[in-house]
GUTIGU-597068 format. One record per residue: x, y, z of N, C-alpha, C, O in turn; residue in one letter; residue number from 1; chain. Coordinates in nm, 4 decimals. Atoms other than C-alpha are relative to their C-alpha. Layout:
TORGU        nu        nv        nw       cau       cav       caw        cu        cv        cw        ou        ov        ow  resn  resi  chain
TORGU         X         Y         Z         X         Y         Z         X         Y         Z         X         Y         Z     A   NUM      A
...
//
This chain:
TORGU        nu        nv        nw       cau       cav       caw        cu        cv        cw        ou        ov        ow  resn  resi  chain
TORGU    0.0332    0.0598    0.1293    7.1934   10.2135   -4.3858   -0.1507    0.0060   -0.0189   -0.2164   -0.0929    0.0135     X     1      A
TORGU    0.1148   -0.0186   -0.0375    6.8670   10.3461   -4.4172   -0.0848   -0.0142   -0.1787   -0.0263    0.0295   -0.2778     X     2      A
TORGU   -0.0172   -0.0226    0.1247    6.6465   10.2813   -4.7305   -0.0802    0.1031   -0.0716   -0.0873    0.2129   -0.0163     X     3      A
TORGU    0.0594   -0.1210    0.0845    6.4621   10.4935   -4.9692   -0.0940    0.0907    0.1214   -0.1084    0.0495    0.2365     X     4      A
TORGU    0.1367   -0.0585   -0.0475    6.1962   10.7207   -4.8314   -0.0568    0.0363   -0.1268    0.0066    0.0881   -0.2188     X     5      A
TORGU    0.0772   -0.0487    0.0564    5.8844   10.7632   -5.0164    0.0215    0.0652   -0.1231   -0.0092    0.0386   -0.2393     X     6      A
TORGU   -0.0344   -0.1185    0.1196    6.0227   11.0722   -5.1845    0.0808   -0.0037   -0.0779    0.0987    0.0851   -0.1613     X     7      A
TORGU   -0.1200    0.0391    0.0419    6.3272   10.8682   -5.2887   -0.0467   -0.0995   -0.1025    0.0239   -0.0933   -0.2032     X     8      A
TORGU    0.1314    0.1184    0.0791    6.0836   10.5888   -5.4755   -0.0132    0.0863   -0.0813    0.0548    0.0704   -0.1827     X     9      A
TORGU    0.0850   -0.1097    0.0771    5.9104   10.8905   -5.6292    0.1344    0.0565   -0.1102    0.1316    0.0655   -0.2330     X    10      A
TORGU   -0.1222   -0.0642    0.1285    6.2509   11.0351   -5.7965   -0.0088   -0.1739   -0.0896   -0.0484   -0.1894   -0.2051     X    11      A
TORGU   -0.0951    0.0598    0.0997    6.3787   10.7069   -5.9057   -0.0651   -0.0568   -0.1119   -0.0174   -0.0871   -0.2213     X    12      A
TORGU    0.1058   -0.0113    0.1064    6.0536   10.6478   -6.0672   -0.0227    0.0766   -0.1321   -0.0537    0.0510   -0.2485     X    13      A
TORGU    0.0441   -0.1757    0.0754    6.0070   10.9703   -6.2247    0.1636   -0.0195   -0.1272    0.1521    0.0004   -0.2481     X    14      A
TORGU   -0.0830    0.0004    0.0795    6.3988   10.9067   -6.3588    0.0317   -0.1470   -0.0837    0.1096   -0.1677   -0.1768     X    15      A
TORGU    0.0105    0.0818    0.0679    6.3452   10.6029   -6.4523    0.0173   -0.0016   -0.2158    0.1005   -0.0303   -0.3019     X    16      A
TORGU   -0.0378   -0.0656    0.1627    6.2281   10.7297   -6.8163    0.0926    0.0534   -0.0612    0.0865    0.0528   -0.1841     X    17      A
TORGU   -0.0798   -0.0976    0.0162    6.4963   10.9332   -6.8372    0.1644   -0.1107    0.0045    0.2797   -0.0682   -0.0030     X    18      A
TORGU   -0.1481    0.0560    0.0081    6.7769   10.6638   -6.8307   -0.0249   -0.1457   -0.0723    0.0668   -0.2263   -0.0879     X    19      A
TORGU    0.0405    0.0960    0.0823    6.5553   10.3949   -7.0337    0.1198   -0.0151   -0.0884    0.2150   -0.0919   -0.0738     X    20      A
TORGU   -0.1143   -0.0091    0.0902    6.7667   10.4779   -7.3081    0.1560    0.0174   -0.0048    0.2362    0.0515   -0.0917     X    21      A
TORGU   -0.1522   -0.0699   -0.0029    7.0827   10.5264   -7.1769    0.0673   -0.1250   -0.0077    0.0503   -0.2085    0.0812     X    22      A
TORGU   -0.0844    0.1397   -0.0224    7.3354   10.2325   -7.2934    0.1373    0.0366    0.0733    0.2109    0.1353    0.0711     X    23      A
TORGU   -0.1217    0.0073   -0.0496    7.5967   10.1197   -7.0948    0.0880   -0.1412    0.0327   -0.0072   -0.2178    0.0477     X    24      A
TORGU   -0.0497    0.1030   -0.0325    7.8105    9.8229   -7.0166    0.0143   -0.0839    0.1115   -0.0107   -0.2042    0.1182     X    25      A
TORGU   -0.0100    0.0862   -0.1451    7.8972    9.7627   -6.6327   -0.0707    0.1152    0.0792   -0.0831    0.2294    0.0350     X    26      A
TORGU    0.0735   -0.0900   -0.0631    7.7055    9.9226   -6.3612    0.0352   -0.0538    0.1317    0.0453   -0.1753    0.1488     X    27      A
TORGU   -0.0750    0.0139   -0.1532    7.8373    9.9507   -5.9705   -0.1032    0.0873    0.0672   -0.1754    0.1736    0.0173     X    28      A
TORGU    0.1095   -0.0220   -0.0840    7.6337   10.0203   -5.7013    0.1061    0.0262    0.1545    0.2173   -0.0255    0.1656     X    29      A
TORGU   -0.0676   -0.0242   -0.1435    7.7557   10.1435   -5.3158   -0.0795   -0.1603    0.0413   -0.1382   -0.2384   -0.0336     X    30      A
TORGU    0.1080    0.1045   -0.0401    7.6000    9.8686   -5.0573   -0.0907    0.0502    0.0552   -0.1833   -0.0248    0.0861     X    31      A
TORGU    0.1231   -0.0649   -0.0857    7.3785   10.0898   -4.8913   -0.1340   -0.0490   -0.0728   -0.1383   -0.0669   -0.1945     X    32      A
TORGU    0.1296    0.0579    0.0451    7.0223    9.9659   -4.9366   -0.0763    0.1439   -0.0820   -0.1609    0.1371   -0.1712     X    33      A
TORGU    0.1082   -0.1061    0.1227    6.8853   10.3188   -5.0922    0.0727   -0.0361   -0.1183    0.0142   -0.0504   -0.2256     X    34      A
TORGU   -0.0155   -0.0422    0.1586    7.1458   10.3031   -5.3517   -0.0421   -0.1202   -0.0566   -0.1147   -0.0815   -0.1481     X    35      A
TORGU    0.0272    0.1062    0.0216    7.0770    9.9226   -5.4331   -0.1800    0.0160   -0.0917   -0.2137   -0.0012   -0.2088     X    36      A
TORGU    0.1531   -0.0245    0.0273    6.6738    9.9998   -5.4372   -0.0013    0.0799   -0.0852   -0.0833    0.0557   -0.1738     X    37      A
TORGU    0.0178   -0.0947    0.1481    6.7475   10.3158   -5.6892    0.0411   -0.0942   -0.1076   -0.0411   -0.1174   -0.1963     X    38      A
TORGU   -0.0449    0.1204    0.1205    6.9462   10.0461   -5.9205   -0.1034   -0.0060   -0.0375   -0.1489    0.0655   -0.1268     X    39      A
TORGU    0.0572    0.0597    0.0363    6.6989    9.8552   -5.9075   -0.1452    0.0385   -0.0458   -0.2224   -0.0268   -0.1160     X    40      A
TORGU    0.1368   -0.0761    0.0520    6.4014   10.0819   -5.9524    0.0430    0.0564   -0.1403   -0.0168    0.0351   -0.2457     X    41      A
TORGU   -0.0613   -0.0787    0.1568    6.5966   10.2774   -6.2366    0.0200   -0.0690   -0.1029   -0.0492   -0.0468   -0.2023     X    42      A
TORGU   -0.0516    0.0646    0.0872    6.7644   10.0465   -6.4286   -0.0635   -0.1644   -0.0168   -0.0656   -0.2410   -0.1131     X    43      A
TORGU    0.0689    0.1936   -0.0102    6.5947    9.6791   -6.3279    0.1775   -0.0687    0.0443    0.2463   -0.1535   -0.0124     X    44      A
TORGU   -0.1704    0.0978   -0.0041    6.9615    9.5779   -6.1825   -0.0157   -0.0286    0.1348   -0.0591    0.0455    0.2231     X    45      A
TORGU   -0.0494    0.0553   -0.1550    7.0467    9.3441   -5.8828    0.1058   -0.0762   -0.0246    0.1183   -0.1488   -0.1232     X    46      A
TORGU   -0.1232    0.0921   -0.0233    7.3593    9.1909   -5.7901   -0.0009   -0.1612   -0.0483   -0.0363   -0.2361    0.0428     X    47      A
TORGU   -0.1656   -0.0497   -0.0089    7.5590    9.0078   -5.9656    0.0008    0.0393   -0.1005    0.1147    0.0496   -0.1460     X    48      A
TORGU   -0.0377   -0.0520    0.1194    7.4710    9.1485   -6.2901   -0.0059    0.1836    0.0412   -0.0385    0.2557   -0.0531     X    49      A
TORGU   -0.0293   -0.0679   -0.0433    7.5302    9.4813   -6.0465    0.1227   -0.0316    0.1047    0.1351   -0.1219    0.1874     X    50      A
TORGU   -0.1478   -0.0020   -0.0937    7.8712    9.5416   -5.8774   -0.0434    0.0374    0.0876   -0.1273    0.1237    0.0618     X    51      A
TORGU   -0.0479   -0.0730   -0.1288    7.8914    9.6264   -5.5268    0.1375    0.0277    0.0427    0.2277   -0.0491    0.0762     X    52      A
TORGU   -0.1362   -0.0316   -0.0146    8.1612    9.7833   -5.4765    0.0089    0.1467    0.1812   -0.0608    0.2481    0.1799     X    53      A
TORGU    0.0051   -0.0551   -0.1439    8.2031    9.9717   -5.1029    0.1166    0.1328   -0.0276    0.1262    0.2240    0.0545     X    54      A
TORGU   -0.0679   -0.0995    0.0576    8.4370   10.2011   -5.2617   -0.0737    0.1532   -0.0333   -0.0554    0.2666    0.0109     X    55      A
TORGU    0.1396   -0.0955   -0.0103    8.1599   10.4089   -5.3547   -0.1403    0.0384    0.0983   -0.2396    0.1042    0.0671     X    56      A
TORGU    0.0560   -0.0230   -0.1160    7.9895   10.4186   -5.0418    0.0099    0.1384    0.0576    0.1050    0.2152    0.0716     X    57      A
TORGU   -0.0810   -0.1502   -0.0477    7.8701   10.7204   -4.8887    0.0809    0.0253    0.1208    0.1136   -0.0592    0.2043     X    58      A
TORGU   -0.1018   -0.0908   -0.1075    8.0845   10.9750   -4.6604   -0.0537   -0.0809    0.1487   -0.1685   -0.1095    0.1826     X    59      A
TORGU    0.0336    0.0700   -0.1013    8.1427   10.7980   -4.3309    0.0124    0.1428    0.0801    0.1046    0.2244    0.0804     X    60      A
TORGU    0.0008   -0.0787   -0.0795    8.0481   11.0199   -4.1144    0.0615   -0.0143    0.1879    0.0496    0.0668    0.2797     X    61      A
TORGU   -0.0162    0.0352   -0.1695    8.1862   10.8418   -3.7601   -0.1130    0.0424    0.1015   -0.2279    0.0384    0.0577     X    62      A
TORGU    0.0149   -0.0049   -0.1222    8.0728   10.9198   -3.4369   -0.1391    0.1099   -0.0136   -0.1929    0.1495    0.0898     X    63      A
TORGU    0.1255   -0.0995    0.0283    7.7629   11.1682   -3.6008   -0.1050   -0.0665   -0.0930   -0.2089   -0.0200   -0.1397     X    64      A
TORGU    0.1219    0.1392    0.0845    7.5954   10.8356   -3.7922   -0.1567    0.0641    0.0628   -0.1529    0.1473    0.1535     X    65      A
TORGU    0.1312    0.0069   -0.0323    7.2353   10.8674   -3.7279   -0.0425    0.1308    0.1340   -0.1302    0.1303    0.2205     X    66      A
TORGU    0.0056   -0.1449   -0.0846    7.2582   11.2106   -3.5324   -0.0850    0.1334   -0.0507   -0.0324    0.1549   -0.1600     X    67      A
TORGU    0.0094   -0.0922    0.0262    7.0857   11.5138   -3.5952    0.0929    0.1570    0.0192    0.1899    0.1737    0.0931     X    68      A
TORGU   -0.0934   -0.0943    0.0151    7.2223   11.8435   -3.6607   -0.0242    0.0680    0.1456    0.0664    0.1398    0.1880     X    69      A
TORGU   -0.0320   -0.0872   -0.1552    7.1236   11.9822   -3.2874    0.0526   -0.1110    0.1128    0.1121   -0.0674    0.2113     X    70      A
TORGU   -0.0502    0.1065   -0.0091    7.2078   11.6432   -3.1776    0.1375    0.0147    0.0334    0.1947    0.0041    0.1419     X    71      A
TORGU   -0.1644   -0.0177    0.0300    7.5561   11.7046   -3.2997    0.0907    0.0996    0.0805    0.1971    0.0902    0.1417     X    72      A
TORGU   -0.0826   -0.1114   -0.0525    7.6154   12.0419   -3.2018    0.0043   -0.0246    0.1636    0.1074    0.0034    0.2247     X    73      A
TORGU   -0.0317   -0.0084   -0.1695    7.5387   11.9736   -2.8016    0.0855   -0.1255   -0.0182    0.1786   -0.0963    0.0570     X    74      A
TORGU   -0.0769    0.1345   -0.0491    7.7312   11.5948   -2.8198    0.1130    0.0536   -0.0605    0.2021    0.0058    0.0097     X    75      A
TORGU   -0.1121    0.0316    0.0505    8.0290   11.7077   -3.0437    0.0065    0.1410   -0.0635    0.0078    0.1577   -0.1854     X    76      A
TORGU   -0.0022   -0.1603    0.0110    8.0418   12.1164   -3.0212    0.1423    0.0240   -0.0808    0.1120    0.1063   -0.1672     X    77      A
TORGU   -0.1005    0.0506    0.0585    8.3993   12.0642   -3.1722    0.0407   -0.0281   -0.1918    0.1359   -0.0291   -0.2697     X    78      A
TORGU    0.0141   -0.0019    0.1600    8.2485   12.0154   -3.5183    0.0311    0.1376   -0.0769   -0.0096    0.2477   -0.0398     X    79      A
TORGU    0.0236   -0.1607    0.0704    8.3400   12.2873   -3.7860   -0.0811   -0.0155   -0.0880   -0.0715   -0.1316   -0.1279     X    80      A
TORGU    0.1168   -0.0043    0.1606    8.0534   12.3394   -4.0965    0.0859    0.0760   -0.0775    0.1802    0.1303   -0.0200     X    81      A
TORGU   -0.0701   -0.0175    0.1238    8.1952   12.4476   -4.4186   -0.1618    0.0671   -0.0712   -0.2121   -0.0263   -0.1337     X    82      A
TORGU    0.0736   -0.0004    0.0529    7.8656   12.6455   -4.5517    0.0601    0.0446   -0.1315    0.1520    0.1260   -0.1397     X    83      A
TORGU   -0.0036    0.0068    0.1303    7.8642   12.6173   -4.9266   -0.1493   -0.0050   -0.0381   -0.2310   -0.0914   -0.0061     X    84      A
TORGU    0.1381   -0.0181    0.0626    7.5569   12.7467   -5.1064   -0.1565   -0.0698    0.1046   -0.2030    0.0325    0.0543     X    85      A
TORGU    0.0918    0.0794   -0.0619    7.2509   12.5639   -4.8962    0.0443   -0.1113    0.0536   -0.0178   -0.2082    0.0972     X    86      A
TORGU   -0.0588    0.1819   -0.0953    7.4582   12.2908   -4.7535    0.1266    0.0864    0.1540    0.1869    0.1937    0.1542     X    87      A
TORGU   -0.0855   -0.0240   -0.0422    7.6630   12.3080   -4.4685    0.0636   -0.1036    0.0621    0.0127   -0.1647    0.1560     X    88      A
TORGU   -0.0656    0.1290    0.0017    7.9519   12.0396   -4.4759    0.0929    0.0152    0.1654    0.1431    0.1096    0.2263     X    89      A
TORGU   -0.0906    0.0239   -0.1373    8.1226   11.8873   -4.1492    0.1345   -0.0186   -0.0305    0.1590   -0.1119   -0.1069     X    90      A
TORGU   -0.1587    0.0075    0.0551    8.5049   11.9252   -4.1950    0.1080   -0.0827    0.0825    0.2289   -0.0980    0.0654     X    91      A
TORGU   -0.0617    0.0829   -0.0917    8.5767   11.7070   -3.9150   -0.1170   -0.0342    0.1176   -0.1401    0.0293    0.2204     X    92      A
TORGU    0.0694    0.0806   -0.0291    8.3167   11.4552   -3.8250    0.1105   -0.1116    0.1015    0.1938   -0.1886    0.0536     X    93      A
TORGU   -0.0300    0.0899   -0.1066    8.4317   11.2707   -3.4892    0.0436   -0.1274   -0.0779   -0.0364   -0.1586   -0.1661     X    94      A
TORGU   -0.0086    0.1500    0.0577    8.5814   10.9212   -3.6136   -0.0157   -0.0110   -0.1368    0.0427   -0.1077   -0.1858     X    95      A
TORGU    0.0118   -0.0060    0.1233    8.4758   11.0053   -3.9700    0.1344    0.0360   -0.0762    0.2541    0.0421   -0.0482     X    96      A
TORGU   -0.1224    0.0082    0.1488    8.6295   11.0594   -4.3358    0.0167    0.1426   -0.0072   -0.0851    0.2029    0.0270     X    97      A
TORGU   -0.0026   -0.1411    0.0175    8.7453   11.4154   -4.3943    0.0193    0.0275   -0.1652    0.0873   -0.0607   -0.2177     X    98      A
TORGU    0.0632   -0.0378    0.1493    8.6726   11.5458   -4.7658    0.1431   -0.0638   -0.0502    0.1376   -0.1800   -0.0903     X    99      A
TORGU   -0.1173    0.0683    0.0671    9.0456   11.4722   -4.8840    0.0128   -0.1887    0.0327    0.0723   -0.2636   -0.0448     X   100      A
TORGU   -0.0147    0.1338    0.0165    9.0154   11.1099   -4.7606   -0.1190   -0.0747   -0.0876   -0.1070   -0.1773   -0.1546     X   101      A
TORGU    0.0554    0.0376    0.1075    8.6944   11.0979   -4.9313    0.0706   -0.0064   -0.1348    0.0927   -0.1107   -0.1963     X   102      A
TORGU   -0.0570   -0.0041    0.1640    8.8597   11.2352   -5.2747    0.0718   -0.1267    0.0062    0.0270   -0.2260   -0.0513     X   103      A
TORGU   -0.0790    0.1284    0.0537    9.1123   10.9779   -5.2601   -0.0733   -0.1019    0.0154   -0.0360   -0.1761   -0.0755     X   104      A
TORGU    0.0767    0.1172    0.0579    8.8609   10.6930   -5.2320   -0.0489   -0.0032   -0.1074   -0.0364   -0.1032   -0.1781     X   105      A
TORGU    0.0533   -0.0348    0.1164    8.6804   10.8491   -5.5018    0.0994   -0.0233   -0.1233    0.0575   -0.0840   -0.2219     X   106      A
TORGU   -0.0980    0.0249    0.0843    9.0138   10.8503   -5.7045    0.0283   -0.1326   -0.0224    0.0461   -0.1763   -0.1361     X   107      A
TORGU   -0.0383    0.1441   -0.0047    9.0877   10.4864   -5.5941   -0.0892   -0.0449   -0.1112   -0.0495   -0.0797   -0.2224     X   108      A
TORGU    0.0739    0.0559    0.1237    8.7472   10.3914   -5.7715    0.0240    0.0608   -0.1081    0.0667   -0.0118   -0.1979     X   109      A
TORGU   -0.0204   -0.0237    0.1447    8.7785   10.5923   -6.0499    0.1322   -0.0386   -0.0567    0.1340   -0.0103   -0.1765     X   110      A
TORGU   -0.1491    0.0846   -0.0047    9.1271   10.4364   -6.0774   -0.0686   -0.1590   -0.0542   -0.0591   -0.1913   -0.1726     X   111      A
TORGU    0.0584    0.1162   -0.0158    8.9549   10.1010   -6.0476   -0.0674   -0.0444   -0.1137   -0.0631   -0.1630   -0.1465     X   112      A
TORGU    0.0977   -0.0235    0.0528    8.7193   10.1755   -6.2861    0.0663   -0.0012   -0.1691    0.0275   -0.0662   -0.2662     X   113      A
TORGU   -0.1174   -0.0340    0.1291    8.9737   10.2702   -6.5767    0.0437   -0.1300   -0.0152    0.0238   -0.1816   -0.1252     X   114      A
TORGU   -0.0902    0.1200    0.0422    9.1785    9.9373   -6.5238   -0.0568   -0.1077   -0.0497   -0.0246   -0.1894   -0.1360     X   115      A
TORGU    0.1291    0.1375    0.0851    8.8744    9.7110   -6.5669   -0.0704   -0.0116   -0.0748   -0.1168   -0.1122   -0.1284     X   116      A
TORGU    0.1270   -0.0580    0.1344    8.6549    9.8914   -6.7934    0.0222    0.0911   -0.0908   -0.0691    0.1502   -0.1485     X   117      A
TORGU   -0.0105   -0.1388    0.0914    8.8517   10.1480   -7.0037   -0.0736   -0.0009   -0.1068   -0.0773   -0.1109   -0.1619     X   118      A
TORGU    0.0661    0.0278    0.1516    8.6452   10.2115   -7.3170   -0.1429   -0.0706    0.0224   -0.2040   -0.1175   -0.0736     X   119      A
TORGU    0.1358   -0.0255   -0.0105    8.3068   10.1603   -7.1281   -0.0593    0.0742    0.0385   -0.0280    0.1810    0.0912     X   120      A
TORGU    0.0963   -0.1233   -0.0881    8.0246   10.2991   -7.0278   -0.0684   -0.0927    0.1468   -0.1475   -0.1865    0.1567     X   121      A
TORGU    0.0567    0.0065   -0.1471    7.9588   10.2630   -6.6583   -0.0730    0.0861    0.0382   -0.0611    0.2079    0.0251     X   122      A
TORGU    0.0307   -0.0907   -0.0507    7.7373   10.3523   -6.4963    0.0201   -0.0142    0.1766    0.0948   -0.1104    0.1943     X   123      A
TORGU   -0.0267   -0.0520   -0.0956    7.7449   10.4504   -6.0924   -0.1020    0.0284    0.1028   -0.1308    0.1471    0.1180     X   124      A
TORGU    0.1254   -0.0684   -0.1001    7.4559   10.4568   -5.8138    0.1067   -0.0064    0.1196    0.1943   -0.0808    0.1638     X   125      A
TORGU   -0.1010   -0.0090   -0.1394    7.5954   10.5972   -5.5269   -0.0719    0.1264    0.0854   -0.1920    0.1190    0.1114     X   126      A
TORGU    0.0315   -0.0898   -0.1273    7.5561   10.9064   -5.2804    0.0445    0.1344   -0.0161    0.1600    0.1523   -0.0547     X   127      A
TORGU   -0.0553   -0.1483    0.0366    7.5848   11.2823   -5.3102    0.1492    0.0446    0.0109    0.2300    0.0637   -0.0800     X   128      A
TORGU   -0.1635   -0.0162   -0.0737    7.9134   11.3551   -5.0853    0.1005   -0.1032   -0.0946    0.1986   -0.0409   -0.1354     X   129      A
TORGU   -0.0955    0.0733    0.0308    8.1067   11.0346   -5.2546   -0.0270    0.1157   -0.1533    0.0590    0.1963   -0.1889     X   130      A
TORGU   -0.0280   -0.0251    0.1620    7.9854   11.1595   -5.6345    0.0350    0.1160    0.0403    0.1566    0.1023    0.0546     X   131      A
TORGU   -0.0540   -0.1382    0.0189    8.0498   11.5160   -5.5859    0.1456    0.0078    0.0010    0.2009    0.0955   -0.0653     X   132      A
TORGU   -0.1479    0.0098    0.0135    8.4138   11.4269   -5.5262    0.0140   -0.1212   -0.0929    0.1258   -0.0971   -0.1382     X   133      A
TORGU    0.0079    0.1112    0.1389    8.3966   11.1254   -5.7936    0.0149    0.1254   -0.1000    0.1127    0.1158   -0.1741     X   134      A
TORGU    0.0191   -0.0132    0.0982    8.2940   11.4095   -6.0122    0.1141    0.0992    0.0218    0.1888    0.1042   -0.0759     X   135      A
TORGU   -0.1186   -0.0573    0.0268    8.5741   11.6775   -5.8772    0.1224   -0.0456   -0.0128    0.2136    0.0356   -0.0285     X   136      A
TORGU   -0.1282    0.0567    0.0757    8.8553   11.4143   -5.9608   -0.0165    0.0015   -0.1299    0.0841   -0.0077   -0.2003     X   137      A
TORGU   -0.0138    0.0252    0.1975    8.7584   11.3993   -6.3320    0.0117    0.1313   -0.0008    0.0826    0.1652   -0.0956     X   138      A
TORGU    0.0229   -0.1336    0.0699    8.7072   11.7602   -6.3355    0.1720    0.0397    0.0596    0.2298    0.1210   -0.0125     X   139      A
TORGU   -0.1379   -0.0310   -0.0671    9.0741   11.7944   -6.1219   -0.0274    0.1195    0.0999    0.0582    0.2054    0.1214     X   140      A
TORGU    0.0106   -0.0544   -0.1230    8.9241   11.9685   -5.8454    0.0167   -0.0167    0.1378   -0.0486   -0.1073    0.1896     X   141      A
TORGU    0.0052    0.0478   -0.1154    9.0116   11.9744   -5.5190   -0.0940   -0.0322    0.0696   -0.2028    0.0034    0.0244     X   142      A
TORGU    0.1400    0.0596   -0.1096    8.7753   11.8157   -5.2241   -0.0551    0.1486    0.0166   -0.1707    0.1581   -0.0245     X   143      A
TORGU    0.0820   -0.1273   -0.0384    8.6812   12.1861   -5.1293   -0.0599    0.0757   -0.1260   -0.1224    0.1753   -0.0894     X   144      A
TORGU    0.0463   -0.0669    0.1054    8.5753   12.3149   -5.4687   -0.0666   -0.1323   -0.0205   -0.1836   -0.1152    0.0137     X   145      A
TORGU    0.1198    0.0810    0.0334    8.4068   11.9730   -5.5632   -0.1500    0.0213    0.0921   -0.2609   -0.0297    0.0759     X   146      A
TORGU    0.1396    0.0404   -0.0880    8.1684   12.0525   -5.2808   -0.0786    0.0992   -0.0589   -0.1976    0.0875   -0.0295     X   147      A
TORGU    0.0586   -0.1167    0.0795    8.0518   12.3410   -5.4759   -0.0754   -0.0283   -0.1110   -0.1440    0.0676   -0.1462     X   148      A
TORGU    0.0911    0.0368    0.0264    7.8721   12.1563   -5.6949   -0.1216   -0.0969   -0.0125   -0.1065   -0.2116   -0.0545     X   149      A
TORGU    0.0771    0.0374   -0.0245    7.5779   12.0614   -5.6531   -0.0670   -0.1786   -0.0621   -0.0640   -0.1763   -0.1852     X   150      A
TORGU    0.0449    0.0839    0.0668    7.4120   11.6595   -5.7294   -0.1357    0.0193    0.0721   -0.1559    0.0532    0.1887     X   151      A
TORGU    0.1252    0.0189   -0.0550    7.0650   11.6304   -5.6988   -0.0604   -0.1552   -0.0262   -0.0223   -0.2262   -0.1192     X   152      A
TORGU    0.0610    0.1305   -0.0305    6.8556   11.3106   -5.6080   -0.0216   -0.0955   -0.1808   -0.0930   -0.0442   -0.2668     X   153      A
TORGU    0.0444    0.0158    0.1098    6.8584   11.0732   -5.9226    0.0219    0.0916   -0.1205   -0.0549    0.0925   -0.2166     X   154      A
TORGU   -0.0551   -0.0793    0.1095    7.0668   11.3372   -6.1404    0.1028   -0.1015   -0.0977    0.1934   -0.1722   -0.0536     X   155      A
TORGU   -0.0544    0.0899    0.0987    7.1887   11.1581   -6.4614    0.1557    0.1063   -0.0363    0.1492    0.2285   -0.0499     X   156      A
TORGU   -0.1066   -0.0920    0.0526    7.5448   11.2981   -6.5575    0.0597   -0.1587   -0.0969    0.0436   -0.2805   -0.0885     X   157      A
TORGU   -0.0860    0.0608    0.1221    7.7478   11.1550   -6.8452    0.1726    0.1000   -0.0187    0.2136    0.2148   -0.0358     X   158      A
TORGU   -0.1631   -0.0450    0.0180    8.1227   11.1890   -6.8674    0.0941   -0.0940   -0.0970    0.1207   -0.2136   -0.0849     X   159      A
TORGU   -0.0762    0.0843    0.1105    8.3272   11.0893   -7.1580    0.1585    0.0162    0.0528    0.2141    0.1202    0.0881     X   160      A
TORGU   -0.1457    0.0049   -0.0079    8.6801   10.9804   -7.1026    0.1116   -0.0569   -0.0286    0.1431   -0.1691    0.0108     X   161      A
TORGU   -0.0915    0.0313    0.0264    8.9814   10.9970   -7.2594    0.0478   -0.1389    0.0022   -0.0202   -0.2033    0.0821     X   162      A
TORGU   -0.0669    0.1134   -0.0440    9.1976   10.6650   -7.2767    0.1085    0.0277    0.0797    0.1655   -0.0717    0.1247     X   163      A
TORGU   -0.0550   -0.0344   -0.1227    9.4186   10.8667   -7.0354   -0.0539   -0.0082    0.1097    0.0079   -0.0075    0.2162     X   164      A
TORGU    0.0846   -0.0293   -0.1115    9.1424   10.8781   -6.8279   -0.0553    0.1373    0.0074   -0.1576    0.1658    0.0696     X   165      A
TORGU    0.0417   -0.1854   -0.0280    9.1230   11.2897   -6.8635   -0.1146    0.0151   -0.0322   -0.1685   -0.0609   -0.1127     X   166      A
TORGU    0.1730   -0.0398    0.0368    8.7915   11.4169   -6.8926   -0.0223    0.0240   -0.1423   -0.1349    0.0522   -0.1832     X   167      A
//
């Protein structure tokens, strides 16, 4: 649970302007202390007029928490990578979540999200790995094609949806 660095301050700053204007209704937060500190740098939000919701928490990685990547490979040689464009994803992290158990959390909240708030605008601080599959359930992608695209630090997305929920 580690929190911002420096360069993480510096985005949420920088996007700050950039979401001044953006209205919305309810706003959920992971508990991790970076995403909390972006809230609250971005938007001016702290709990309880911010949700925590653990649902949106990022990818548990198990038994490779706080590991580096050469780290990994001599303690847990066993790992497979998944390279996709400049990333290369663990497809079975020791004790961890594997991309389909992510999606379905991701589904759960966005599930969650529909029953309590249909017909708002939420917004969502959270973590690359969880949104990228947050964003391939709306789009109806599987976990292995959501990883394909890309979120970057403090990227604003907007998604309108249906009262089915469909994108």
């Amino acid at each position: 649970d580690a929190p911002l660095i420096a360069e993480g301050r510096a985005q949420a700053e920088e996007a700050r302007a950039a979401f001044a204007d953006t209205p919305f209704d309810v706003a959920y937060s992971s508990s991790l202390k970076r995403a909390l500190e972006t809230a609250r740098i971005i938007a001016d939000l702290e709990p309880p007029r911010l949700i925590v919701d653990d649902l949106c928490i990022e990818r548990d990685f198990g038994l490779m928490e706080g590991l580096t990547r050469a780290e990994i490979n001599v303690k847990f040689p066993e790992v497979v990578y998944l390279p996709v464009g400049n990333s290369h994803f663990s497809l079975n992290p020791p004790g961890g979540e594997s991309f389909d158990a992510l999606q379905a959390r991701a589904r759960q909240f966005l599930e969650k999200l529909l029953a309590r708030h249909r017909g708002q605008r939420i917004v969502v601080f959270s973590h690359q790995d969880f949104l990228r599959q947050l964003h391939g359930v709306m789009r109806g992608l599987d976990p292995m094609q959501a990883l394909e695209s890309d979120i970057l630090n403090c990227e604003l997305n907007q998604f309108h949806l249906a009262a089915d929920g469909a994108l």
